[in-house]
N, C-alpha and C positions, 0 to 999 in steps of 0.2 A: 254717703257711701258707708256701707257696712264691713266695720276690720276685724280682722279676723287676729286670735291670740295664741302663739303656740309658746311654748315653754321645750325648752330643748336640755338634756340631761347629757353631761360626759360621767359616767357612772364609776364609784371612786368608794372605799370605806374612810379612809384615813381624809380625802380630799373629792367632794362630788361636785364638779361643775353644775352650773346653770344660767340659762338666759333664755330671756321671752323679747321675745321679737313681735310687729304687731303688721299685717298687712292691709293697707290703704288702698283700695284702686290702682294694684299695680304697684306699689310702693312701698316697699320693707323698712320698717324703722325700727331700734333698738329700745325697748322699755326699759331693761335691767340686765343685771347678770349681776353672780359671783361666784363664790363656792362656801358649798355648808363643808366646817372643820368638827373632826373630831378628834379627843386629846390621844395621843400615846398611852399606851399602858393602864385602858381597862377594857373590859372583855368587848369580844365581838359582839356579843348580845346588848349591852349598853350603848355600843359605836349605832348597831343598826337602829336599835330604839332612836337615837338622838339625829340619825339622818331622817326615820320617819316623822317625827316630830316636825323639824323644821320644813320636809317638803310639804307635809299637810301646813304649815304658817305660809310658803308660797304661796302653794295653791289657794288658799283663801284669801292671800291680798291679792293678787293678782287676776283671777279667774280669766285662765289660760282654756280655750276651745281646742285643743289640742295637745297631746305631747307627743315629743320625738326623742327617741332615745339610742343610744350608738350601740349596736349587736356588741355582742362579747366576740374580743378579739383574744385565742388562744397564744398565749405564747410561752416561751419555755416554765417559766414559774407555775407552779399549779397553783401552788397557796395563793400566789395572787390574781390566779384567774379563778379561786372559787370565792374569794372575797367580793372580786367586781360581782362575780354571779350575786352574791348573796345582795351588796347592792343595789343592785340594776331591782332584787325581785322586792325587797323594798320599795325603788321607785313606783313598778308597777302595779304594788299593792294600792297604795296610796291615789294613785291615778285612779282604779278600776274602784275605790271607794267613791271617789270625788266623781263617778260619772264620766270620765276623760278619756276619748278613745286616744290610744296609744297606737304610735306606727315607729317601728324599729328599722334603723338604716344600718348599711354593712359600711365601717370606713369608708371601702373602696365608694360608696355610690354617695358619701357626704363630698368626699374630693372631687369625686365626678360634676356634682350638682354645683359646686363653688367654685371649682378651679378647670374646671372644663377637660377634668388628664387625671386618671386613675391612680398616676403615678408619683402626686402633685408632692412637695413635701410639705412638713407642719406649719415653718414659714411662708409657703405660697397663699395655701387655705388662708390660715391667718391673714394676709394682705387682702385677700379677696371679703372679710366677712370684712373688714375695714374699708374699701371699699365701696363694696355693696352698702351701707351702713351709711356711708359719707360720715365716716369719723374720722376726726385729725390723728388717733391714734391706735391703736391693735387695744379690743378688751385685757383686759391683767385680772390675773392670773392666768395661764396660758390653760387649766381647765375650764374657764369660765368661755375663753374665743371658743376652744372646742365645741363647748355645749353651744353658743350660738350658732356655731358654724352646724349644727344639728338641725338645728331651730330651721335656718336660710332655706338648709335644703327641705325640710319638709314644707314647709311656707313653697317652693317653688313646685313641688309633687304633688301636694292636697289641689290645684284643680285636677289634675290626669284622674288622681284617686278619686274622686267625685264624680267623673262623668263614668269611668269604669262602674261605680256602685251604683249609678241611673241607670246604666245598660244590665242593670241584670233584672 
């Protein structure tokens, strides 16, 4: 059977989740995860430098057939919704270097895909990607379950997305 490898991103400057999931015949199992850090107090342009660094290091140990990455979710802070921006377009650059077609999920349809309820909250998702996973315990750092919980659901959408892109 041929598996299939997505790499799932919760998009962060200071803290970027990540985890690669790997699909079996039906069968989602956990490769990795954690989160790429970077220090307090130097520039934004060193912070992004050093998250693209590290996801091209991913990306090469692991070679991931996919990535999933969580839409920007607006919320009252600008500053920290133009950093995730500025993040996320990091990940994406790196991806679209590496070849890696990228598909972006809204919260709302990562919850939907894991927890079966729009509404679900962080700790539900989190139980779900545990045991979806059959792991005795929830990924840690709670950016890293994120990013898996990214992973799960696109790992469950990429058949629909397939036969969609046959049909055309």
């Amino acid at each position: 059977m041929i598996a299939s490898r997505t790499i799932g991103i919760d998009p962060g400057t200071a803290r970027m989740g990540w985890g690669i999931v790997e699909e079996t015949g039906g069968t989602v199992s956990l490769v990795d995860c954690g989160v790429l850090t970077t220090p307090a107090g130097v520039s934004q342009a060193s912070r992004l430098l050093q998250l693209y660094n590290d996801l091209c290091s991913l990306i090469a140990r692991y070679h991931p057939a996919a990535a999933a990455i969580e839409e920007l979710f607006f919320g009252k802070n600008v500053n920290t919704a133009l950093n995730v921006g500025q993040a996320r377009g990091i990940a994406l650059l790196a991806f679209a270097q590496a070849g890696i077609p990228v598909h972006e999920y809204k919260p709302l349809q990562v919850k939907q895909a894991l927890a079966g309820y729009g509404g679900a909250d962080k700790r539900q998702v989190q139980e779900m990607v545990r045991l979806t996973l059959r792991l005795p315990t929830i990924p840690r750092p709670d950016d890293a379950a994120d990013a898996v919980a990214v992973a799960i659901c696109h790992t469950y959408a990429a058949p629909m997305l397939r036969r969609i892109g046959e049909g055309r």
